[in-house]
ROMIMAR-252531 format. One record per residue (C-alpha): x, y, z; residue number from 1. Coordinates in Angstrom, 1 decimal. Example, Ala and Ser with C-alpha at 12.3 -4.5 7.8 and 13.67 -1.06 7.14 Angstrom:
REM ROMIMAR-252531
<site xx="12.3" yy="-4.5" zz="7.8" pos="1"/>
<site xx="13.7" yy="-1.1" zz="7.1" pos="2"/>
***
This chain:
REM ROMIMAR-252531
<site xx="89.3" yy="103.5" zz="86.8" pos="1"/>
<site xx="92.3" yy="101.5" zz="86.8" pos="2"/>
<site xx="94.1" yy="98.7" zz="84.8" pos="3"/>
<site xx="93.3" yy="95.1" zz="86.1" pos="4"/>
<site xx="94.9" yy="91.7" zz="85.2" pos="5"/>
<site xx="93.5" yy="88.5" zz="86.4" pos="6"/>
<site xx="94.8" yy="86.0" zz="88.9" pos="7"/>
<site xx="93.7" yy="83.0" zz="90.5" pos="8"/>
<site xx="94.5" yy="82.6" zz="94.6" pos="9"/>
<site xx="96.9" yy="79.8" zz="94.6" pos="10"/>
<site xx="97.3" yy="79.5" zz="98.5" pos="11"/>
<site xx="95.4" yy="80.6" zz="101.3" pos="12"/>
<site xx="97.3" yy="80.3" zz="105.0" pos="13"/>
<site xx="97.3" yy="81.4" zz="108.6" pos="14"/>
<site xx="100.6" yy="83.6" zz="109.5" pos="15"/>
<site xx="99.1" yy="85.3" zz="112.2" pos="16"/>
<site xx="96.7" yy="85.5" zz="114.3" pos="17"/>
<site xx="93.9" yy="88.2" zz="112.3" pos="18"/>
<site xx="97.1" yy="87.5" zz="109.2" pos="19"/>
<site xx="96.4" yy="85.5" zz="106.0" pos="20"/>
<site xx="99.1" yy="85.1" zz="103.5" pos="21"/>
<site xx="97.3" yy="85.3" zz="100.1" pos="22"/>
<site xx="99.4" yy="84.2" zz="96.9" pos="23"/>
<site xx="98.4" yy="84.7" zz="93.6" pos="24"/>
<site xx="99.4" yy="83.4" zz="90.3" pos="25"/>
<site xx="98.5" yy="83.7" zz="86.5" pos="26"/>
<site xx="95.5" yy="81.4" zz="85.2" pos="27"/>
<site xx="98.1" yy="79.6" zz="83.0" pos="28"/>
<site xx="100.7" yy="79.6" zz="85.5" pos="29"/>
<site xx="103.1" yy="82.3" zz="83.4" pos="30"/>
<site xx="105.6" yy="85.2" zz="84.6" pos="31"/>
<site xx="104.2" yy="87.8" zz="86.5" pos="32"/>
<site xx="105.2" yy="91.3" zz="86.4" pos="33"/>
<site xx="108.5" yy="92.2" zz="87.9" pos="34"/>
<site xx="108.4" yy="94.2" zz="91.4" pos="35"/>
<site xx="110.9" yy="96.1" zz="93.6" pos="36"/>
<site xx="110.7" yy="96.3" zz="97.2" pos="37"/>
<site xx="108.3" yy="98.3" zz="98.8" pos="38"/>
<site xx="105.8" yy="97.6" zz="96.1" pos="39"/>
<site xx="102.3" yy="96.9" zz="96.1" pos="40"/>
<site xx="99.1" yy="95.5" zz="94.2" pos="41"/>
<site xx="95.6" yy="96.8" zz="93.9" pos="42"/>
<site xx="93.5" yy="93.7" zz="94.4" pos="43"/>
<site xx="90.0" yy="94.1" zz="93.4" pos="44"/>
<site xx="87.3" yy="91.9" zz="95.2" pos="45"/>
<site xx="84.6" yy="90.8" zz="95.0" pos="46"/>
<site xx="81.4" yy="93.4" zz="94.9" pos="47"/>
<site xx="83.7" yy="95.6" zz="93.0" pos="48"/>
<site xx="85.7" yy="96.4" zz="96.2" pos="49"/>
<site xx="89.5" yy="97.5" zz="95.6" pos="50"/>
<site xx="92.3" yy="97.5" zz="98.0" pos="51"/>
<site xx="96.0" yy="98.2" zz="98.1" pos="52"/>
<site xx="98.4" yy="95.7" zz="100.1" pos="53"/>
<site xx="102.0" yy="95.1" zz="99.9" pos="54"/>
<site xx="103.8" yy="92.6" zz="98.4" pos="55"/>
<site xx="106.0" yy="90.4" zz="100.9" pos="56"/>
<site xx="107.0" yy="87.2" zz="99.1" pos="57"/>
<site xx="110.4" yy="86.6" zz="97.0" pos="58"/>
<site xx="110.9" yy="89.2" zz="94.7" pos="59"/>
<site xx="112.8" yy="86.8" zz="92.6" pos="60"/>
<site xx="110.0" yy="84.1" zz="91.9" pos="61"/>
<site xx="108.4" yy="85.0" zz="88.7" pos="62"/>
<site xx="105.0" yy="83.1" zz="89.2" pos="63"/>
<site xx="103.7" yy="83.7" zz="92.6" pos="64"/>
<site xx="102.6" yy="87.1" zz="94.2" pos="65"/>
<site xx="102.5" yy="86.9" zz="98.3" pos="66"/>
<site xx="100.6" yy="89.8" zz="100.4" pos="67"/>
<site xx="100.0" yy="89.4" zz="104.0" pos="68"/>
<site xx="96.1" yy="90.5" zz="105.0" pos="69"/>
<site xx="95.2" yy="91.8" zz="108.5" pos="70"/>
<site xx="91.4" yy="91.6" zz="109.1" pos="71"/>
<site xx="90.9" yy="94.9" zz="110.2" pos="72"/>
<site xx="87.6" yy="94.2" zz="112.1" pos="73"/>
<site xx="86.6" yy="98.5" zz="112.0" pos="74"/>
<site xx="87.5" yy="98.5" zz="108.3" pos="75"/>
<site xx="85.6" yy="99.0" zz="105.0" pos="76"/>
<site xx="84.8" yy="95.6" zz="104.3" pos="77"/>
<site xx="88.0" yy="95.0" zz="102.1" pos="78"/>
<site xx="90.3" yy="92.1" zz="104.7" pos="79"/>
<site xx="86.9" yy="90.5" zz="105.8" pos="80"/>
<site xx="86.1" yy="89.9" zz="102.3" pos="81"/>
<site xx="89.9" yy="88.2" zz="102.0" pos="82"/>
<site xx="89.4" yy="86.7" zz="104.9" pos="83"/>
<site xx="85.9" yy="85.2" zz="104.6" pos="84"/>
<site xx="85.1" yy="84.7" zz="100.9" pos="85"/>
<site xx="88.2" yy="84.6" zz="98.8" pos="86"/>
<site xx="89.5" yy="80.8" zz="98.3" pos="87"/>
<site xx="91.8" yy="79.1" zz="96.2" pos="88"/>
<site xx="91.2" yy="78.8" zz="92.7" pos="89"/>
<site xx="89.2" yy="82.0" zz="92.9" pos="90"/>
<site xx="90.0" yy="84.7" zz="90.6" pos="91"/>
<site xx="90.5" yy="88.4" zz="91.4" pos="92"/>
<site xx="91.3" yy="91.3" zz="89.5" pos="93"/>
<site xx="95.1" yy="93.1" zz="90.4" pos="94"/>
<site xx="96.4" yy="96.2" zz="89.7" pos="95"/>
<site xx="100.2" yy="96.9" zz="89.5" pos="96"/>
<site xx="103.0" yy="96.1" zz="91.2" pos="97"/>
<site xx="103.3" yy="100.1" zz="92.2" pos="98"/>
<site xx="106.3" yy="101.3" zz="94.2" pos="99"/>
<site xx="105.8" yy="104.4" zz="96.2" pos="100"/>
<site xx="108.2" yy="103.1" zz="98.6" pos="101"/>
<site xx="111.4" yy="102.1" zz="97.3" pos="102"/>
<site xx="114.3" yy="100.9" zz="98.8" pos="103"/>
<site xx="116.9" yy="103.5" zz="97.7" pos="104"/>
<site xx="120.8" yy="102.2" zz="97.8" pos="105"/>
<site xx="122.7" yy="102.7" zz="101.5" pos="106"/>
<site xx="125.5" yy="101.1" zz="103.1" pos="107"/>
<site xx="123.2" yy="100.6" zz="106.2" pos="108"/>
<site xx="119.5" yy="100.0" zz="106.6" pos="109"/>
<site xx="118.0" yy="100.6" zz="110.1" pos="110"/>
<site xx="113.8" yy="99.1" zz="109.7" pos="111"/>
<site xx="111.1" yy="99.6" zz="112.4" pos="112"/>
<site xx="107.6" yy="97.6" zz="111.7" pos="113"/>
<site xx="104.5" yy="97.4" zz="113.7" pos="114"/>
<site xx="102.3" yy="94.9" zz="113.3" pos="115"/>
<site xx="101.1" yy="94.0" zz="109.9" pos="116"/>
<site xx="103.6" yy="97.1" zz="108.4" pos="117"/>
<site xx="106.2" yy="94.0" zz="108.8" pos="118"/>
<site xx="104.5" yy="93.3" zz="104.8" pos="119"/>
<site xx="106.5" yy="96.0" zz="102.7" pos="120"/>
<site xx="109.5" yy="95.8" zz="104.9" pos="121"/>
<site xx="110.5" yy="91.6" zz="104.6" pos="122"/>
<site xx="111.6" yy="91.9" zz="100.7" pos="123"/>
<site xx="113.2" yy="95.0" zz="102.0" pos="124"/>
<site xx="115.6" yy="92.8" zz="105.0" pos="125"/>
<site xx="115.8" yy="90.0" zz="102.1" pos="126"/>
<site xx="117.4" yy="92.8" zz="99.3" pos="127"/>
<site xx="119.5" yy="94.4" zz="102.4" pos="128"/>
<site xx="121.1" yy="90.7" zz="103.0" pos="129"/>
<site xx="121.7" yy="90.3" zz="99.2" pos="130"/>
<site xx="123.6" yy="93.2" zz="98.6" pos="131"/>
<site xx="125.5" yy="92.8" zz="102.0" pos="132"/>
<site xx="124.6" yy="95.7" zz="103.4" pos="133"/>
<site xx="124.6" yy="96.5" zz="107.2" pos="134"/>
<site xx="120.9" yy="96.4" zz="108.7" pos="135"/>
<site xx="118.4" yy="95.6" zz="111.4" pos="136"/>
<site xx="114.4" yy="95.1" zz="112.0" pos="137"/>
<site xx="113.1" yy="96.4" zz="114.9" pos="138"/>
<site xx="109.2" yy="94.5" zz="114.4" pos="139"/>
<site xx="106.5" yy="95.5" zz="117.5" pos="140"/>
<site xx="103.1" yy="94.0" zz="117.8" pos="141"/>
<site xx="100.6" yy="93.3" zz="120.4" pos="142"/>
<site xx="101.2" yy="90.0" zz="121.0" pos="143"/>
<site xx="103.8" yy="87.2" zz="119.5" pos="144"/>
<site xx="100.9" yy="85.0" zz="118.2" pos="145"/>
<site xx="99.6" yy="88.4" zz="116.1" pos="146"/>
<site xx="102.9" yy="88.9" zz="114.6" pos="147"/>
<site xx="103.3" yy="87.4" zz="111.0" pos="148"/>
<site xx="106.1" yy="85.7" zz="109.5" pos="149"/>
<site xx="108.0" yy="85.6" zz="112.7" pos="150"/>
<site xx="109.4" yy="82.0" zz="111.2" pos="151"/>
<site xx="110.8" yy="83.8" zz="108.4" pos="152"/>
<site xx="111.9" yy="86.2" zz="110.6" pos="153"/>
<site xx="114.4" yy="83.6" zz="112.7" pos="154"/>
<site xx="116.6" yy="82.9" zz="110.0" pos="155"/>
<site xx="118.3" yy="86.4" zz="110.4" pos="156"/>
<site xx="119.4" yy="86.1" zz="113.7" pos="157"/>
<site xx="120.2" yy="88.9" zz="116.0" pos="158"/>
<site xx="119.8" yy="91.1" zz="112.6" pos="159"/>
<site xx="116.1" yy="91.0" zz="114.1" pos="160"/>
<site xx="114.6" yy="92.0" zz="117.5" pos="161"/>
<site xx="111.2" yy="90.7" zz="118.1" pos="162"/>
<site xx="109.4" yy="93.1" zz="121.0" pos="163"/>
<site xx="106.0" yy="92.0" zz="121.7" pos="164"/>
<site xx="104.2" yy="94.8" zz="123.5" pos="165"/>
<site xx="102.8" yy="92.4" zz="126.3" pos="166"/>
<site xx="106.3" yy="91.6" zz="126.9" pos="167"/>
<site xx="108.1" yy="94.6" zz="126.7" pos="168"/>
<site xx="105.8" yy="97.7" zz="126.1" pos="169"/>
<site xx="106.3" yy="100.4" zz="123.7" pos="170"/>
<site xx="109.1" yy="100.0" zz="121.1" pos="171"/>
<site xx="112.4" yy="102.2" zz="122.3" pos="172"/>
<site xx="112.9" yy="103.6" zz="119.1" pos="173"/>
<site xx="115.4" yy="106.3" zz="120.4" pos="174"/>
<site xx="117.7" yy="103.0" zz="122.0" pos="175"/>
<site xx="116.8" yy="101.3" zz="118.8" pos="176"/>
<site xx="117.9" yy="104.0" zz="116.1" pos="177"/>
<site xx="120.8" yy="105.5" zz="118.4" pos="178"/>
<site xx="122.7" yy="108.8" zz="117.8" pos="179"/>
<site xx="121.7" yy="110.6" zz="114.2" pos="180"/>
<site xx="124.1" yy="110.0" zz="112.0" pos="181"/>
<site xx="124.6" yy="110.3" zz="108.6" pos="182"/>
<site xx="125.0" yy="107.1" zz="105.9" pos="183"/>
<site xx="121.6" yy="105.2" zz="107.1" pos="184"/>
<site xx="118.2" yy="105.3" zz="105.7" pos="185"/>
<site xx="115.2" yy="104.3" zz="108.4" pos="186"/>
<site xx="112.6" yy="102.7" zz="106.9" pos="187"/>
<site xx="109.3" yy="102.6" zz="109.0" pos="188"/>
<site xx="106.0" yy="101.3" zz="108.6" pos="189"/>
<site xx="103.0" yy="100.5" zz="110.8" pos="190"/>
<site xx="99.8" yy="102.3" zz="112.5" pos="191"/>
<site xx="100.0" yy="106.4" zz="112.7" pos="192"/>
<site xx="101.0" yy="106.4" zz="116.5" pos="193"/>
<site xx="103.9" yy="104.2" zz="115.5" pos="194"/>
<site xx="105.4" yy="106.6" zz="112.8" pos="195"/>
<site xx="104.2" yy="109.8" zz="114.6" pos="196"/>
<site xx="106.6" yy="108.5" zz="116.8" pos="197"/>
<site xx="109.6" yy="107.8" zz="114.6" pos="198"/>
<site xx="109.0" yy="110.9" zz="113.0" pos="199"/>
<site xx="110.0" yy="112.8" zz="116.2" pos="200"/>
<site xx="112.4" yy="110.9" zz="117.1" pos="201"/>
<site xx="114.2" yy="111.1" zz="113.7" pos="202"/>
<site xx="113.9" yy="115.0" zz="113.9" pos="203"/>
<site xx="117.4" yy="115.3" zz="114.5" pos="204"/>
<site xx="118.6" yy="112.9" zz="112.1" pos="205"/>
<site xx="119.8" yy="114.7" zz="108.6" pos="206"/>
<site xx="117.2" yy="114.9" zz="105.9" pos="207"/>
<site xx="115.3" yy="112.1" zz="104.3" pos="208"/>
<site xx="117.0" yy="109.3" zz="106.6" pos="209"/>
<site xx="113.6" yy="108.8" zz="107.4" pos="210"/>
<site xx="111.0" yy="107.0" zz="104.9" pos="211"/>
<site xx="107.5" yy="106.1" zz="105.9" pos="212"/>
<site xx="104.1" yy="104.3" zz="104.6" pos="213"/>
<site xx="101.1" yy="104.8" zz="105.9" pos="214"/>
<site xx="98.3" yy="102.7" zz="106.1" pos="215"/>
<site xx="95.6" yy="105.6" zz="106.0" pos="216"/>
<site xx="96.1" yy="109.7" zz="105.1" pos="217"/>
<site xx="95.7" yy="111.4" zz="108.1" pos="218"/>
<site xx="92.4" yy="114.1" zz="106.8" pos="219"/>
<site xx="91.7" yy="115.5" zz="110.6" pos="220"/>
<site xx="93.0" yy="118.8" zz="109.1" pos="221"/>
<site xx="90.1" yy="120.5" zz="106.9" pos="222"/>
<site xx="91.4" yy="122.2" zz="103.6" pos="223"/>
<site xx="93.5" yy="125.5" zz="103.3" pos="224"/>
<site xx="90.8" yy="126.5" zz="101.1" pos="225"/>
<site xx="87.2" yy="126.9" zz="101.8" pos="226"/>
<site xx="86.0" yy="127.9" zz="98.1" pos="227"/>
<site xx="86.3" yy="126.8" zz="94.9" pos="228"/>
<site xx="89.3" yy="127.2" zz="92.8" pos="229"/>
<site xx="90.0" yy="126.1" zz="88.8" pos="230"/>
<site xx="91.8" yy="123.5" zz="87.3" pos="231"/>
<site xx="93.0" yy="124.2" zz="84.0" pos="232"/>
<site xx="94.0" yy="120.8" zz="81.6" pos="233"/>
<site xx="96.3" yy="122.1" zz="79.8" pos="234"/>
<site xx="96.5" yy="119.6" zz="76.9" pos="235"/>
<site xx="93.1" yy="120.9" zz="76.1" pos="236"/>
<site xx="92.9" yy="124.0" zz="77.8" pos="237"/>
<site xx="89.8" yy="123.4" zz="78.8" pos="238"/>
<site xx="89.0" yy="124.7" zz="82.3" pos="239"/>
<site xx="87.0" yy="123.4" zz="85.6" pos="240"/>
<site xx="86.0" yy="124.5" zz="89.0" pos="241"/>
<site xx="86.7" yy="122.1" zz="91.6" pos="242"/>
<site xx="83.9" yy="123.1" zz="93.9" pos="243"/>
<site xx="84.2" yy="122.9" zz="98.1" pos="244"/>
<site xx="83.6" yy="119.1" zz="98.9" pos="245"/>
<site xx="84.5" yy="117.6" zz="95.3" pos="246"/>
<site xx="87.9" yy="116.1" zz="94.5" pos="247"/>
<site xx="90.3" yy="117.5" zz="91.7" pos="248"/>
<site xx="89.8" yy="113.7" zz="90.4" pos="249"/>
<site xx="85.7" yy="113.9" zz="89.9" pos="250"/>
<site xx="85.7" yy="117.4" zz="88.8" pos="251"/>
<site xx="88.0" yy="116.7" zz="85.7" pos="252"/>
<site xx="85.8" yy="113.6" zz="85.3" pos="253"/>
<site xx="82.9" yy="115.3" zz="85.0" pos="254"/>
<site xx="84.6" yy="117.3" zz="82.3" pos="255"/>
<site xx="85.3" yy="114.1" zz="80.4" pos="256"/>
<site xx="88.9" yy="113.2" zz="81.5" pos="257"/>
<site xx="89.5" yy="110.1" zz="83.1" pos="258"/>
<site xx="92.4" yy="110.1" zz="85.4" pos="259"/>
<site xx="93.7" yy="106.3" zz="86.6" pos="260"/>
<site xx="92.7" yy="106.1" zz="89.9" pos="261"/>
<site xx="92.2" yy="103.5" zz="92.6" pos="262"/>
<site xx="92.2" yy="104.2" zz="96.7" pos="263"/>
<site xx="90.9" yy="107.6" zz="96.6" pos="264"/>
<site xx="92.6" yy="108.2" zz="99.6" pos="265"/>
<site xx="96.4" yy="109.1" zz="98.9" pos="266"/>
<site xx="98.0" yy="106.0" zz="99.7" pos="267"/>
<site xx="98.3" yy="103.8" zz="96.4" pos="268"/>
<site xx="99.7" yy="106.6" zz="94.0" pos="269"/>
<site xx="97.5" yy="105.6" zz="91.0" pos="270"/>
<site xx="96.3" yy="109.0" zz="90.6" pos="271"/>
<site xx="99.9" yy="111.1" zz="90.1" pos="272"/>
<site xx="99.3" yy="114.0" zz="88.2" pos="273"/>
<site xx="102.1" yy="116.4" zz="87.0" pos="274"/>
<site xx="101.6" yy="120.1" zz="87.8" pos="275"/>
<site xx="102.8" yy="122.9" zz="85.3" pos="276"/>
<site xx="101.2" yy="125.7" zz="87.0" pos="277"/>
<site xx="99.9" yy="126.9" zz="90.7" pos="278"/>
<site xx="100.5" yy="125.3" zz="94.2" pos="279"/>
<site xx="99.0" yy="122.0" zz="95.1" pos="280"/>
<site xx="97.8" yy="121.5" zz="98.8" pos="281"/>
<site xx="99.3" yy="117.7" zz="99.3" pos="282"/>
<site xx="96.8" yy="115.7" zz="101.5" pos="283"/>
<site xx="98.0" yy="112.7" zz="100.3" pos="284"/>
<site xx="100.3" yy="110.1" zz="102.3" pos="285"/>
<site xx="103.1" yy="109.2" zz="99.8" pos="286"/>
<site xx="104.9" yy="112.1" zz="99.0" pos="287"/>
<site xx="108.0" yy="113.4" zz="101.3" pos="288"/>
<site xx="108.5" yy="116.9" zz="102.0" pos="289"/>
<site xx="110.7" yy="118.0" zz="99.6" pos="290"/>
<site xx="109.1" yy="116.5" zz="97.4" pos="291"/>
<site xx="105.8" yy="118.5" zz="98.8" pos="292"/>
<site xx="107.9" yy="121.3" zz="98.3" pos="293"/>
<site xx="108.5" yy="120.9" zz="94.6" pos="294"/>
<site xx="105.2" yy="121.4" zz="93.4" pos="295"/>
<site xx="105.6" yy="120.0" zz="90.6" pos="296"/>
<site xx="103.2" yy="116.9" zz="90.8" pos="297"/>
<site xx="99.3" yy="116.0" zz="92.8" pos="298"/>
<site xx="97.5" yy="113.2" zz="93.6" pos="299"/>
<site xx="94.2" yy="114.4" zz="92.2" pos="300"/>
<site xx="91.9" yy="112.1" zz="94.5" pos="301"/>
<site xx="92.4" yy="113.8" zz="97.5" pos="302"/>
<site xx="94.7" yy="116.8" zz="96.8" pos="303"/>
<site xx="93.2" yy="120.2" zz="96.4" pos="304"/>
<site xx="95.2" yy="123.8" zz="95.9" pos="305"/>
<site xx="96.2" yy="126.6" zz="98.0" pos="306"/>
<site xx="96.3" yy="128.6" zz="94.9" pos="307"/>
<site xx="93.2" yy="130.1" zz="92.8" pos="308"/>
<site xx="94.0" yy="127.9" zz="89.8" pos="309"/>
<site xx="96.1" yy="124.9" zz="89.0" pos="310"/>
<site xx="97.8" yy="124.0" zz="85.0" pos="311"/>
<site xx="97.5" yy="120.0" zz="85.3" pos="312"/>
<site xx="99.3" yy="117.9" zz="82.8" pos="313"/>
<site xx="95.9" yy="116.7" zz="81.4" pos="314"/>
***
């Protein structure tokens, strides 16, 4: 379940091979929601189908939403559906903006994208440039014809390196990122070889430089637990098992709560759920390790506990 508001596609475009740029706009052509970089919207399509993508146009225009769309040709059905059947003057249902990305405040900025991961991180290079600050874009892809918005791109100069990988190979992140360092954030998002990449690379680097967003949650890892455990909602006190195989999120619905939800896979954040009591097993993709570490919060559609009972703030 999640909350929806209704816009109609305004324009439909080519920015990459595989890429459409969608933007959206309100039915009566009024102000739109405010959004931060890093942000993004659940759009809902049609059949019922709901999918998170970034936003990537000017932050500062009131009236138009822009996400950029891969096709994802082994996906769930969600991009061929944008790609295929959605056309202007359609409407489709939206969810947010949600941030669980932000762009925290640093006199330098040091951004690696591959591929479509370029979405969340051009409002990103367009705040850096406003406030002055000191960054750079290292943006990878297969090919230059598959990279989008590499017209945009241009304007910044040598703030931006381009490295196709049929022209230059992997990305040289180490070269790239240089010596750690303290006063930089890294701001990184693309597929999981990408960022598994970054993420060793950064190892030496001093806590949270490095911020990441991940298309998918990476579930190869089975649970920590393999039985049940309870779930106690504490603004009821009413109690549930969460039985091997079912989420946190359908057992508490089948106790009458309704949390907001949307992926169901740990990427959007629509699901955050503050925990009073017990230890959380985070298989989700957004949170960061001290924040992991904390305890203090779950998203209940994929995370389960290492503990025999949780306290949720429910």
């Amino acid at each position: 379940m999640t909350l929806m508001n209704t816009l109609r596609v305004h324009r439909k475009s080519v920015a990459a091979d595989g890429v459409v740029a969608l933007e959206l706009a309100a039915p009566d052509g009024g102000r739109l929601t405010d959004w931060t970089p890093g942000s993004h919207l659940d759009l809902v399509l049609p059949g019922g189908l709901t999918r998170q993508y970034s936003l990537c146009g000017d932050r500062w225009d009131p009236r138009r939403y822009r996400l950029g769309i891969l096709r994802e040709p082994g996906g769930r059905g969600g991009s061929a559906r944008v790609h295929d059947e959605l056309a202007v003057g359609d409407e489709v249902g939206v969810g947010g903006p949600r941030n669980n990305f932000p762009l925290v405040p640093s006199p330098e900025y040091l951004f690696v994208a591959g591929g479509i991961g370029i979405t969340p991180l051009l409002p990103m290079v367009q705040q850096a440039e406003l406030l002055g600050a000191r960054w750079r874009l290292l943006y990878g892809g297969r090919n230059r014809a598959a990279m989008a918005f590499l017209d945009e791109l241009g304007a910044y100069g040598e703030h931006v390196e381009v490295r196709p990988q049929d022209e230059h190979g992997l990305l040289d992140l180490a070269g790239f990122l240089g010596e750690p360092r303290p006063g930089v954030k890294i701001y990184a998002c693309g597929p999981a070889p990408l960022l598994g990449a970054i993420e060793r690379v950064c190892a030496a680097w001093p806590p949270r430089t490095l911020r990441t967003e991940r298309f998918a949650v990476d579930d190869s890892a089975a649970p920590a637990r393999a039985t049940p455990f309870e779930v106690e909602l504490a603004r009821t006190g009413v109690r549930v098992t969460v039985p091997v195989g079912t989420s946190v999120l359908d057992a508490v619905a089948g106790a009458g709560v309704e949390v907001l939800s949307s992926c169901r896979q740990g990427t959007c954040g629509t699901c955050e759920t503050t925990v009073l009591a017990g230890r959380p097993e985070h298989r989700d993709a957004i949170l960061e390790d001290h924040e992991r570490a904390a305890a203090d919060c779950m998203f209940v559609c994929v995370s389960r506990s290492l503990s025999d009972r949780l306290v949720l703030d429910l």
